[in-house]
VONUTOR-994250 format. One record per residue (C-alpha): x, y, z; residue number from 1. Coordinates in nm, 4 decimals, m for minus. Layout:
REM residues N
+----------+----------+----------+-----+
:       px :       py :       pz : seq :
+----------+----------+----------+-----+
:        X :        Y :        Z : NUM :
...
+----------+----------+----------+-----+
***
This chain:
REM residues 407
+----------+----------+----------+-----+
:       px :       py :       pz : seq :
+----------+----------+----------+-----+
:   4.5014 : m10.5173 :  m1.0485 :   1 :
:   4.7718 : m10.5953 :  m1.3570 :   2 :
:   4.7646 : m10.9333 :  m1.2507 :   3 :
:   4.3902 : m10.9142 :  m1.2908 :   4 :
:   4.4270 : m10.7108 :  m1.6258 :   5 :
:   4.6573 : m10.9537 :  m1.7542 :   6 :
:   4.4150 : m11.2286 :  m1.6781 :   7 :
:   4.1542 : m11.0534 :  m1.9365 :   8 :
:   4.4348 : m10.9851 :  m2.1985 :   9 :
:   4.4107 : m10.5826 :  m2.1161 :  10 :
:   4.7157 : m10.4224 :  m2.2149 :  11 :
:   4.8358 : m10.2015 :  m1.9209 :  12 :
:   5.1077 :  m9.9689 :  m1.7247 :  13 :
:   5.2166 :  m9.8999 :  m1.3546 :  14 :
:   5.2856 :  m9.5472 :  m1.3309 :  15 :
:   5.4755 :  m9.5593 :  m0.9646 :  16 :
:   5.6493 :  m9.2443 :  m0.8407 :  17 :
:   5.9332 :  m9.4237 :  m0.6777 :  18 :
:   6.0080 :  m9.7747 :  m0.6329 :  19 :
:   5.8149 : m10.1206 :  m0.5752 :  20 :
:   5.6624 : m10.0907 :  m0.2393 :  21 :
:   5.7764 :  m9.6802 :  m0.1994 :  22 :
:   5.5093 :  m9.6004 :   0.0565 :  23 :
:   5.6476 :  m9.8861 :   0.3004 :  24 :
:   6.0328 :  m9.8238 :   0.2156 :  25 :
:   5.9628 :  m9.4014 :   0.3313 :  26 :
:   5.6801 :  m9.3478 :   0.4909 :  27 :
:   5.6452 :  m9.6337 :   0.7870 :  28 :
:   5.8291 :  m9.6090 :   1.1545 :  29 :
:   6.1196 :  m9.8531 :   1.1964 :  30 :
:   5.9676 : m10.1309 :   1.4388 :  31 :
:   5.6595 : m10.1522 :   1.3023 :  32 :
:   5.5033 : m10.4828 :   1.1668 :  33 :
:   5.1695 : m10.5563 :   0.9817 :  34 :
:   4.8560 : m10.5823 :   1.1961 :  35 :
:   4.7560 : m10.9216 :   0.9832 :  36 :
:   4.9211 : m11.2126 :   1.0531 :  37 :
:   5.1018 : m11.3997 :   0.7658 :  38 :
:   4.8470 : m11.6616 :   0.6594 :  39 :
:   4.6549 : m11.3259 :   0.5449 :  40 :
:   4.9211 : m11.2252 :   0.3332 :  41 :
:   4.7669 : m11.3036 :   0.0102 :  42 :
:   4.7436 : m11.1755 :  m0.3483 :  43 :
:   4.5850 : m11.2874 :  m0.6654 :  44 :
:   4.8041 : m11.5948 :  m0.7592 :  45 :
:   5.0531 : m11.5428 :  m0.4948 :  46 :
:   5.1118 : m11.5876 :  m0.0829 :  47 :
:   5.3567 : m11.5438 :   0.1560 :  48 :
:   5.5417 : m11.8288 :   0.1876 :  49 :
:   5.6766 : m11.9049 :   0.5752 :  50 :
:   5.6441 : m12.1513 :   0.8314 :  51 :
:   5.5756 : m11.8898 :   1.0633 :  52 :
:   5.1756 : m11.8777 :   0.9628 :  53 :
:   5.0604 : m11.6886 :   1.3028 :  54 :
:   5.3621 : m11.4644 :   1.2331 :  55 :
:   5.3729 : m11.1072 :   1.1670 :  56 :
:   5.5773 : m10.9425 :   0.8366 :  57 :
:   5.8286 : m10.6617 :   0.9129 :  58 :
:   5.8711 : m10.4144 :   0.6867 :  59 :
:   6.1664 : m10.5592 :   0.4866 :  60 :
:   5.9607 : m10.8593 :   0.4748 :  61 :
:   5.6535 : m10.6420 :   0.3370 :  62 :
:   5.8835 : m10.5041 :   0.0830 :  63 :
:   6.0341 : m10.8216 :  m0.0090 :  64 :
:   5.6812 : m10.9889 :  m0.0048 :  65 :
:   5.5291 : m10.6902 :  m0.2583 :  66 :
:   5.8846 : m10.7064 :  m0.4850 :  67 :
:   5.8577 : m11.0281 :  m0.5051 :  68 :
:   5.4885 : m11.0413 :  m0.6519 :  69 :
:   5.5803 : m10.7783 :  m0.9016 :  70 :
:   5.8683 : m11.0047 :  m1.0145 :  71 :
:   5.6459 : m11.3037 :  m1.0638 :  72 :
:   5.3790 : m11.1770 :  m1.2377 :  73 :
:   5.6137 : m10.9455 :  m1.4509 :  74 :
:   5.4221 : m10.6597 :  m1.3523 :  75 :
:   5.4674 : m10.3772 :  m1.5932 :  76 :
:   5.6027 : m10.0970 :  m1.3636 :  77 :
:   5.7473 :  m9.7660 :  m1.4659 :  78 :
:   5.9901 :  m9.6492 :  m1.1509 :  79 :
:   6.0615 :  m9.3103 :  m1.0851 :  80 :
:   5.7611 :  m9.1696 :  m1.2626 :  81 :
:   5.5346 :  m8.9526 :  m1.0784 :  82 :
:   5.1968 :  m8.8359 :  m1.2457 :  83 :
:   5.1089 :  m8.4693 :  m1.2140 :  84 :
:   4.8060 :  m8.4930 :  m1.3765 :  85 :
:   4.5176 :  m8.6901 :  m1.5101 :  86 :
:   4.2367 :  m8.5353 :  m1.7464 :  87 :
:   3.9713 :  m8.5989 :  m1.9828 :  88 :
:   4.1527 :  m8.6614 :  m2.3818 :  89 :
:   3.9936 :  m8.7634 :  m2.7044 :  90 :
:   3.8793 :  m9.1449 :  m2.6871 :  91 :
:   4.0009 :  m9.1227 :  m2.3433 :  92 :
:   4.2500 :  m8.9573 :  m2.0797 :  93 :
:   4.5500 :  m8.8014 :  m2.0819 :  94 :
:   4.8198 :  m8.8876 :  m1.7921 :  95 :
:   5.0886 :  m8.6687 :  m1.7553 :  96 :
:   5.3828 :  m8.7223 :  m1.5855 :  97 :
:   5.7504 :  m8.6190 :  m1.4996 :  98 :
:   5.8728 :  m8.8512 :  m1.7426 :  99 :
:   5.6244 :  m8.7705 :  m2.0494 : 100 :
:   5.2746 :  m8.8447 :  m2.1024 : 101 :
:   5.0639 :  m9.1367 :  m2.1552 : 102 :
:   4.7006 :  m9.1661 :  m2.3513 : 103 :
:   4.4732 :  m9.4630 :  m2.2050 : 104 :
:   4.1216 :  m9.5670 :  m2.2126 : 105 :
:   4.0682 :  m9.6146 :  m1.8520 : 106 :
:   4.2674 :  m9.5370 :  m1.5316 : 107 :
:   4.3192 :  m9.7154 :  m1.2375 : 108 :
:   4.3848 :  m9.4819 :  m0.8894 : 109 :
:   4.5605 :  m9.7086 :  m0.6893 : 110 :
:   4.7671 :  m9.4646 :  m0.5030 : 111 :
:   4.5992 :  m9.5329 :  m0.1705 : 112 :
:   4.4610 :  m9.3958 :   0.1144 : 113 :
:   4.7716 :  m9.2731 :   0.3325 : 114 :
:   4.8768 :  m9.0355 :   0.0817 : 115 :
:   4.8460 :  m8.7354 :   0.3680 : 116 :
:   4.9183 :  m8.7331 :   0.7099 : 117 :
:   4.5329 :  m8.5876 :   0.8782 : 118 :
:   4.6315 :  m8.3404 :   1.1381 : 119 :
:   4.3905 :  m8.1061 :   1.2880 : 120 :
:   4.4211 :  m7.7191 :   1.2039 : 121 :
:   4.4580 :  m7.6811 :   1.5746 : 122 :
:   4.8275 :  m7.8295 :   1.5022 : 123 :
:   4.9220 :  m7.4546 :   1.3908 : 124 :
:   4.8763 :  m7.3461 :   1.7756 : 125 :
:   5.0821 :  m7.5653 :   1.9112 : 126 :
:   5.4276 :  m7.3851 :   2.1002 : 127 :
:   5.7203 :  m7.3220 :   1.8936 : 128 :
:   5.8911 :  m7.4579 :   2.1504 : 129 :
:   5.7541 :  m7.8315 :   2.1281 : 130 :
:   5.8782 :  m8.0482 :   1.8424 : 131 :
:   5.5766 :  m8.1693 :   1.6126 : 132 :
:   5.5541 :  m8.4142 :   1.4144 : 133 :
:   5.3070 :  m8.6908 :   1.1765 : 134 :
:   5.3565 :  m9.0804 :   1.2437 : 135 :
:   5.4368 :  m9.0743 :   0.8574 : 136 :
:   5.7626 :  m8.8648 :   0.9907 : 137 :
:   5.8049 :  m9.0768 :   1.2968 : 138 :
:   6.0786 :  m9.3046 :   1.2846 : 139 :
:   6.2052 :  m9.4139 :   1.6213 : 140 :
:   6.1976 :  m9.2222 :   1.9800 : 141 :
:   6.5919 :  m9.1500 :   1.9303 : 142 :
:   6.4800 :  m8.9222 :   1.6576 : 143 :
:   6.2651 :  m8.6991 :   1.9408 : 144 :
:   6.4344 :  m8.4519 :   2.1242 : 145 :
:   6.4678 :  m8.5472 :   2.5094 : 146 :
:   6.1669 :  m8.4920 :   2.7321 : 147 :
:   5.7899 :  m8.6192 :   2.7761 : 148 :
:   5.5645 :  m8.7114 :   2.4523 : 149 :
:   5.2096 :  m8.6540 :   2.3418 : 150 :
:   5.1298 :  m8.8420 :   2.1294 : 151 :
:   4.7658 :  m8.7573 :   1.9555 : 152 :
:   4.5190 :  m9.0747 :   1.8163 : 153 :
:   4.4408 :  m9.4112 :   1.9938 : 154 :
:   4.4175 :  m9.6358 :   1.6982 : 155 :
:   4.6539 :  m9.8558 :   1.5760 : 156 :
:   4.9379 :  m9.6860 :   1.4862 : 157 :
:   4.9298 :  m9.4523 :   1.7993 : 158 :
:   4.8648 :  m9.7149 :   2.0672 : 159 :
:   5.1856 :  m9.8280 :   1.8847 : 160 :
:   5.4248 :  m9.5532 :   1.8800 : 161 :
:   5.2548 :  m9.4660 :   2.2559 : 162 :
:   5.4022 :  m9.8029 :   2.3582 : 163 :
:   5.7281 :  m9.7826 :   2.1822 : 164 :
:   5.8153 :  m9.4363 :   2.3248 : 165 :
:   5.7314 :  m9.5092 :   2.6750 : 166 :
:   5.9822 :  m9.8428 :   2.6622 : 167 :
:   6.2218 :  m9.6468 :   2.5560 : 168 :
:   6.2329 :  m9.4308 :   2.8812 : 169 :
:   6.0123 :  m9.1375 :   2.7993 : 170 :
:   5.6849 :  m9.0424 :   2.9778 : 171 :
:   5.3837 :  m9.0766 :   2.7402 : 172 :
:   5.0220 :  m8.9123 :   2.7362 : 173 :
:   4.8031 :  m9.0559 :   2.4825 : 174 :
:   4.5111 :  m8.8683 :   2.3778 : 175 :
:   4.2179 :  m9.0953 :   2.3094 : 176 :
:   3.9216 :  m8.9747 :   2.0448 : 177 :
:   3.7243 :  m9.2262 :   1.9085 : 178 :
:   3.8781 :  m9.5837 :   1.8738 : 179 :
:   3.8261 :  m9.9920 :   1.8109 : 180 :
:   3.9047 : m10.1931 :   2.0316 : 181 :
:   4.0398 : m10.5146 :   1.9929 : 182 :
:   4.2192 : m10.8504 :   2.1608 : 183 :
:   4.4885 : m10.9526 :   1.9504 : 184 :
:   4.3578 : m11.3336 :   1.9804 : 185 :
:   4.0261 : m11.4390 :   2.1707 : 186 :
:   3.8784 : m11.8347 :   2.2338 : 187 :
:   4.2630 : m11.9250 :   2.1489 : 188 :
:   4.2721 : m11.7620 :   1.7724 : 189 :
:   4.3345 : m11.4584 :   1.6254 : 190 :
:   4.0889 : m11.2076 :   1.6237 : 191 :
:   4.1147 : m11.2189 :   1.2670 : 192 :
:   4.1004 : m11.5181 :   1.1954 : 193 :
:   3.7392 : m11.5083 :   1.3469 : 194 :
:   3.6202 : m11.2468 :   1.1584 : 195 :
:   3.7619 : m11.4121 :   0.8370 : 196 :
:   3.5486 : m11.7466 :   0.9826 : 197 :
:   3.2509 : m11.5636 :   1.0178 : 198 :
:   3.2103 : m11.3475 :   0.7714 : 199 :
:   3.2708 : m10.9979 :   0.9140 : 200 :
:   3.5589 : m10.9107 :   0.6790 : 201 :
:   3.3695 : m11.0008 :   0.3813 : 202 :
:   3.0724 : m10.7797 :   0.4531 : 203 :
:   2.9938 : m10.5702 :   0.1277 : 204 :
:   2.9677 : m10.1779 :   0.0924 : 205 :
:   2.5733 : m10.1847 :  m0.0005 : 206 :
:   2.5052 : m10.4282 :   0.2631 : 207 :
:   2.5805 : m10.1356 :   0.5037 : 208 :
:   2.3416 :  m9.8951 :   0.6426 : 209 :
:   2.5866 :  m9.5933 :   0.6392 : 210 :
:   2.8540 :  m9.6837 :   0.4248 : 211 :
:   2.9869 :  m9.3502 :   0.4749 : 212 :
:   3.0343 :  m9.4164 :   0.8633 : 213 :
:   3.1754 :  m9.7968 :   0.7727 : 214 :
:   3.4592 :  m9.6397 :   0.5704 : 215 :
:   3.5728 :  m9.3696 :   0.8299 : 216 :
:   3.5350 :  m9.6594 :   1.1317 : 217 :
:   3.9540 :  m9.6001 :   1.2754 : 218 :
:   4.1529 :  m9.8829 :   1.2384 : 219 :
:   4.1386 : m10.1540 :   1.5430 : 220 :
:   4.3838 : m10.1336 :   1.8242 : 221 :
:   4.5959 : m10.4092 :   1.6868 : 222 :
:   4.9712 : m10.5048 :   1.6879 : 223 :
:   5.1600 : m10.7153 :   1.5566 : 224 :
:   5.4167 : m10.9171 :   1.7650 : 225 :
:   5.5808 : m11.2286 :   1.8028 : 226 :
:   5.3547 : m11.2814 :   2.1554 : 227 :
:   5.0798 : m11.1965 :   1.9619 : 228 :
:   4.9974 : m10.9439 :   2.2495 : 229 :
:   4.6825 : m10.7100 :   2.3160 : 230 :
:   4.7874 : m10.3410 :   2.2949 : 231 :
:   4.4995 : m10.1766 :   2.4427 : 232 :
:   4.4308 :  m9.8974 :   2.6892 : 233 :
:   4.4594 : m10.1108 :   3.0018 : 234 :
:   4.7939 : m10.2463 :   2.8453 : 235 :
:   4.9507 :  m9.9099 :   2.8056 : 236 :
:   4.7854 :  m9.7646 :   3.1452 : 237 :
:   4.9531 : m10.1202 :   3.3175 : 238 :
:   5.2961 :  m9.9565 :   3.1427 : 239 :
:   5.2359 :  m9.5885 :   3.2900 : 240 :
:   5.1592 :  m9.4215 :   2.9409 : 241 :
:   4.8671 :  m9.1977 :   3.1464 : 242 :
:   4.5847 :  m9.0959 :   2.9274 : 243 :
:   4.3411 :  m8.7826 :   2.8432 : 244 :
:   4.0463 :  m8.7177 :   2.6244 : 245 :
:   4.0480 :  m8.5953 :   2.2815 : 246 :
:   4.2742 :  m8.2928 :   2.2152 : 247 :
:   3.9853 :  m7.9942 :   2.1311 : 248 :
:   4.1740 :  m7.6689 :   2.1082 : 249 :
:   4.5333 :  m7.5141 :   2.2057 : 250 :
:   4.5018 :  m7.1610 :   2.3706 : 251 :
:   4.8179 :  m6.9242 :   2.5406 : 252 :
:   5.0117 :  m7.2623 :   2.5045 : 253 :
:   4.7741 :  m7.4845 :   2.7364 : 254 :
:   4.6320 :  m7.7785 :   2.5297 : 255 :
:   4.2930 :  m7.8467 :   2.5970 : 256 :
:   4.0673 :  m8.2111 :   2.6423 : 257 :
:   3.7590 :  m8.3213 :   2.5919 : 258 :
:   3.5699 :  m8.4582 :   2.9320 : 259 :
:   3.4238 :  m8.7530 :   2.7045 : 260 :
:   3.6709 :  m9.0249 :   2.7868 : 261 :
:   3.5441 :  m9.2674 :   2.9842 : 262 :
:   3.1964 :  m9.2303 :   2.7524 : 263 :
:   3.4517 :  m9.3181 :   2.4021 : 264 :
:   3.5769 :  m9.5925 :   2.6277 : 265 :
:   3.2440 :  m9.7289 :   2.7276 : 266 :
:   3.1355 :  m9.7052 :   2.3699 : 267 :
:   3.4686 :  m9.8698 :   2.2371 : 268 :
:   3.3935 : m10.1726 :   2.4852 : 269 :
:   3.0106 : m10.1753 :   2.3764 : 270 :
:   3.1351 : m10.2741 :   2.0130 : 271 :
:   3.4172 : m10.5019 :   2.1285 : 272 :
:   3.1402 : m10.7036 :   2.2918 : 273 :
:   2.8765 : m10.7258 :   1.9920 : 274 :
:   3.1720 : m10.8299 :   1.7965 : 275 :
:   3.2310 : m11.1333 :   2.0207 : 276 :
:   2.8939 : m11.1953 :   2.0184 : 277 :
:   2.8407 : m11.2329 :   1.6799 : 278 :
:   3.1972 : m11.4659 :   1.7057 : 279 :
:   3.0243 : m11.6728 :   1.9855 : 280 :
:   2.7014 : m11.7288 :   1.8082 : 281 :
:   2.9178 : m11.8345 :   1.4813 : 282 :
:   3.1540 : m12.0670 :   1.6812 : 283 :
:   2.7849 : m12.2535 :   1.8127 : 284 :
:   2.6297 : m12.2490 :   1.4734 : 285 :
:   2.8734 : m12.3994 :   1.3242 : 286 :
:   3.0490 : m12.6370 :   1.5681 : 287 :
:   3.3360 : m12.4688 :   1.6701 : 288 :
:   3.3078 : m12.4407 :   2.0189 : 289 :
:   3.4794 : m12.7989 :   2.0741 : 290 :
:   3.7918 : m12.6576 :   1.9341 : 291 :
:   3.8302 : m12.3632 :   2.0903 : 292 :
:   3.8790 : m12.2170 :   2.4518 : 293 :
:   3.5095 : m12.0787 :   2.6188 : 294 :
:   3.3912 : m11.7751 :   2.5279 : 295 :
:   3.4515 : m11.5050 :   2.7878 : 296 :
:   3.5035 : m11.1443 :   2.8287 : 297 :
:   3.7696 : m10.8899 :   2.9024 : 298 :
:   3.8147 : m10.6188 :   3.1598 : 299 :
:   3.6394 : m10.2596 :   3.1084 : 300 :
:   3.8743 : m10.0454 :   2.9836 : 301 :
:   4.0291 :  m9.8287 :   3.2963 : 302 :
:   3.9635 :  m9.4633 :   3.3252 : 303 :
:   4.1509 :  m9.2244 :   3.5542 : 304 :
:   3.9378 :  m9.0779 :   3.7962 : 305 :
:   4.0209 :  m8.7248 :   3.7010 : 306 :
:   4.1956 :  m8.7465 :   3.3802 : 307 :
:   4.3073 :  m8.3775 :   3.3183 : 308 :
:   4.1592 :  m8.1192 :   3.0538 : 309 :
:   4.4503 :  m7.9078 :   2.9801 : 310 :
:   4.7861 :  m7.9458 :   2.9985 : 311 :
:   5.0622 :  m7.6638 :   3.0014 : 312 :
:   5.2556 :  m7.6787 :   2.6809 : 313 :
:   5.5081 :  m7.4185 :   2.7827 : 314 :
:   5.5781 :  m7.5360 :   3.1313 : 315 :
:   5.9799 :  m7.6537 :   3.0323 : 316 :
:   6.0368 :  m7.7268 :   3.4257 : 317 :
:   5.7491 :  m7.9415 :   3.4796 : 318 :
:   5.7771 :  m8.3148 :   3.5942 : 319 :
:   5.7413 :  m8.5162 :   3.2895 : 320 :
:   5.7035 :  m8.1993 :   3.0434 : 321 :
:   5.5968 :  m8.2981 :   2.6778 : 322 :
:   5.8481 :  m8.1669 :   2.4340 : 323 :
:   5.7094 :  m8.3567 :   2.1829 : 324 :
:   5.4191 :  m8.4235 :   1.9842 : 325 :
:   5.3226 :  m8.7207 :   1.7368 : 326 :
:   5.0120 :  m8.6653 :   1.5534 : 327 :
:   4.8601 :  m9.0394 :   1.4776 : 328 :
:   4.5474 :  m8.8740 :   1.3593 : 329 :
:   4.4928 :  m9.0568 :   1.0316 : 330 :
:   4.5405 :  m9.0168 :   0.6527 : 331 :
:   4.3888 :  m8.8715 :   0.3752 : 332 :
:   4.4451 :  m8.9602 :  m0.0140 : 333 :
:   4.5934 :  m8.7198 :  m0.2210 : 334 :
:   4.3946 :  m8.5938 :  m0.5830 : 335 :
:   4.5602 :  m8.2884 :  m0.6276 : 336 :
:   4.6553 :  m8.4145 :  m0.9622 : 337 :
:   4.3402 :  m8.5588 :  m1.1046 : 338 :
:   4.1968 :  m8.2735 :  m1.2971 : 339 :
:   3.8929 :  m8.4949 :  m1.3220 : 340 :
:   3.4985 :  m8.3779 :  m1.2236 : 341 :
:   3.5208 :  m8.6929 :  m0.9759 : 342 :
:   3.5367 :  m8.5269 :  m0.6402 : 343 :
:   3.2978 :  m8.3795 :  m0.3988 : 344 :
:   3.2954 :  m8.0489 :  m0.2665 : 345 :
:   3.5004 :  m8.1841 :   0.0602 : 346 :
:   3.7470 :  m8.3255 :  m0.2060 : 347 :
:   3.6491 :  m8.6993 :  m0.1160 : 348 :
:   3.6415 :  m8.9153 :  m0.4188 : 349 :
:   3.3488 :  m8.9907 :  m0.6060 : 350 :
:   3.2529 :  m9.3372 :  m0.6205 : 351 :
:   3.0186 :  m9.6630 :  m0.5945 : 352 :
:   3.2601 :  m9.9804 :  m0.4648 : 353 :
:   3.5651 :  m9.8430 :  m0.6616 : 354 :
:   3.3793 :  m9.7685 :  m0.9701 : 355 :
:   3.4216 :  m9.3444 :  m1.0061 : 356 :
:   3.1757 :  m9.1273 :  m1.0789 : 357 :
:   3.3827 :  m9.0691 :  m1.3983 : 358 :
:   3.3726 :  m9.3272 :  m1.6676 : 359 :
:   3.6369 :  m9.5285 :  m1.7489 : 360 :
:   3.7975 :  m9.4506 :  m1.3919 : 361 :
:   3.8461 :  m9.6989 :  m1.1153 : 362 :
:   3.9854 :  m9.6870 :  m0.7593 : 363 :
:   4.1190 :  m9.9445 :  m0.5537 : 364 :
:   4.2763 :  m9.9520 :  m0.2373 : 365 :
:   4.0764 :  m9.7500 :  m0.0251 : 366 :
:   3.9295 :  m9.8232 :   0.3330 : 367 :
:   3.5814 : m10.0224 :   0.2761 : 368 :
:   3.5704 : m10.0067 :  m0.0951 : 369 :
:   3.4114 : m10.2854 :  m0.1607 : 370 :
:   3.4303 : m10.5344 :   0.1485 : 371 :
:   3.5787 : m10.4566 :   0.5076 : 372 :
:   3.8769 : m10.6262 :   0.4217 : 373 :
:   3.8893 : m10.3665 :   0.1502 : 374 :
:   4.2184 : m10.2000 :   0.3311 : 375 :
:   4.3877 : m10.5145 :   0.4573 : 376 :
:   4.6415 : m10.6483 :   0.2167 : 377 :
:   4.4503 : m10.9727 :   0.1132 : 378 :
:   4.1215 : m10.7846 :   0.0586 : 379 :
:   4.2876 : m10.6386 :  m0.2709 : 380 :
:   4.2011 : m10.9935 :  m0.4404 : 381 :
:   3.8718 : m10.9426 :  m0.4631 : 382 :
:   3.8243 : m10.6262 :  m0.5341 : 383 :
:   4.0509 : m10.6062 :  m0.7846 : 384 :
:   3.8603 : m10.9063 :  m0.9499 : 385 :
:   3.5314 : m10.7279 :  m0.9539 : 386 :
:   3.7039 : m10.4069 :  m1.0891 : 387 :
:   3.8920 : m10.5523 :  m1.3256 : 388 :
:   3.5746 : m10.7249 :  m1.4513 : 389 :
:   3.3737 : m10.4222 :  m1.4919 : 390 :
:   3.6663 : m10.2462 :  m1.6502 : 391 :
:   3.6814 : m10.5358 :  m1.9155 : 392 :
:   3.3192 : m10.4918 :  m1.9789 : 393 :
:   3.3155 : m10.1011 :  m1.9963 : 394 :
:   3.5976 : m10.1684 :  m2.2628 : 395 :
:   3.3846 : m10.4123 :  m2.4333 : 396 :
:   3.0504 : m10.1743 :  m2.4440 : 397 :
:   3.2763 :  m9.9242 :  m2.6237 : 398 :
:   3.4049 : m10.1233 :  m2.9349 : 399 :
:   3.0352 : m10.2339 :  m2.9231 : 400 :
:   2.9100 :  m9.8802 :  m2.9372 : 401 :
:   3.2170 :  m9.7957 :  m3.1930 : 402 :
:   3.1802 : m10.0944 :  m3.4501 : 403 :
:   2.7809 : m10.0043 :  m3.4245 : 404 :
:   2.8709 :  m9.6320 :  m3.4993 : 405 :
:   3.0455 :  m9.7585 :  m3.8217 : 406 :
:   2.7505 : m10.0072 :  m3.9542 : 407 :
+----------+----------+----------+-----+
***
């Protein structure tokens, strides 16, 4: 967005509570590497720049990639200056922070959508005994006490830690809610790269039926390595990581399942295959199927028979006991500080594409804000484009509406 800004000439701050890139440096496991691959890793005016295309960015790399844009563009950024609170001012809004406070005209929240680790309340019954924590706290397993895991969410980042912790010697149950499936590359490309191709990624938020549903869809099961392997299910089952349904409810220390599995499996496969669909009939429409391996299909994800409905927290002398717990439930943003009338009464922002409900205040970075590639780092080009242009014209319409005040 200030590269954007500075393309129209709009004088601008960064407000950022830490440093360049703070959410990657603190709040991301050790191992883990962006789901896109590097030819993705684009921002207005600026790429990565490797030989390694099909790669995958660490997170030193992300850091170095995100300081490095900042350098180039000279992007005005205040370190080390956390906002408490945003409000309504004369001619504008008043952002205070920990370092003083700043009048503006408009306001940008680009603060994100992983603000807030999403656990259930059901968390609070869980044994004092067992060792809980969020995958923003995860780091690596040597930081869990010894003993089995749990590890809660089957979306990207807990088919993830799921396989991590089980390589590293531990016995692993996954609990599987709703998820996306994906291959990592399919027709000898990344799956990405096909959506990119054909379209998916740029689908727009009021092209969508239920945009509400689009932007809570979980992330894809995704990884990325240098094999640019598929971490699904059936990979982690072919590991031993043994799976149950959604967690429901923890009572006298047992924690309880939902029998739905093999249903959010089906379903999970369902979309998979409309997904290649729609890549197959692209690939024929537009003469790509020379080029490219024939289309096929993968296996059904693998259920257990029986997968079990409760498990006995407090059982210490059980084979494979779980002493710990990793909650890979999700995120939630954080607007405890915008003293704004721009949320809903479940606290969820307020807006159409990025544009809030309250003038003069924009959002970007959020999951489907204005494309499906919304939350994947190259998506932030366009967005920030359109933003940027209806924050330039929102600007204009008021020195319009102020030199007519004055005639």
């Amino acid at each position: 967005m200030s590269q954007c800004l500075r393309e129209h000439s709009v004088d601008h701050v960064i407000l950022e509570r830490g440093r360049v890139a703070n959410s990657w440096r603190t709040e991301r496991w050790d191992s883990l590497r962006l789901l896109t691959p590097n030819w993705q890793s684009r921002l207005p005016g600026f790429r990565y720049e490797t030989p390694d295309a099909d790669g995958f960015m660490t997170m030193p790399e992300v850091i170095g990639f995100i300081e490095d844009y900042a350098d180039t563009i000279s992007a005005p950024v205040q370190e080390g200056t956390e906002v408490t609170s945003v409000g309504a001012a004369s001619n504008g809004f008043r952002v205070a922070t920990d370092q003083g406070e700043w009048r503006c005209r408009t306001v940008v929240l680009a603060s994100g959508a992983c603000n807030r680790a999403d656990v259930p309340v059901l968390e609070q019954d869980i044994p004092a005994s067992i060792h809980s924590l969020t995958a923003m706290e995860y780091r690596n397993p040597d930081s869990l006490p010894p003993g089995g895991v749990m590890v809660v969410g089957a979306s990207a980042t807990g088919v993830q830690i799921a396989e991590e912790i089980h390589r590293s010697g531990r016995p692993v149950t996954l609990s599987v809610g709703e998820h996306v499936r994906l291959p990592r590359t399919y027709r000898s490309r990344d799956i990405l790269w096909w959506m990119d191709a054909a379209g998916v990624l740029d689908e727009r938020y009021d092209e969508m039926d239920d945009i509400v549903r689009a932007r809570n869809v979980p992330s894809p099961q995704l990884v990325g390595t240098p094999e640019r392997s598929t971490l699904d299910l059936n990979a982690l089952t072919d590991i031993g990581v043994k799976l149950v349904g959604r967690i429901s409810a923890v009572r006298d220390g047992k924690a309880l399942f939902s029998g739905g599995l093999r249903n959010v499996c089906r379903l999970a496969d369902l979309k998979m295959n409309r997904l290649l669909n729609t890549i197959d009939e692209w690939a024929t429409d537009n003469d790509t199927n020379g080029e490219v391996d024939a289309p096929h299909r993968f296996e059904v994800t693998r259920v257990p028979d029986s997968p079990p409905l409760e498990i006995d927290l407090a059982r210490a002398d059980a084979d494979g006991e779980i002493r710990s717990i990793v909650w890979a439930t999700g995120y939630r943003p954080d607007y405890s500080w915008l003293d704004l009338p721009a949320l809903d009464h479940k606290g969820k922002l307020r807006h159409d594409g990025g544009v809030v409900a309250v003038p003069g205040v924009y959002a970007l970075g959020l999951n489907f804000l204005r494309r499906r590639k919304s939350s994947f780092i190259h998506g932030a080009e366009d967005d920030a484009r359109d933003l940027a242009q209806h924050l330039v014209n929102y600007l204009d319409g008021r020195r319009a509406r102020a030199v007519a005040a004055l005639s």
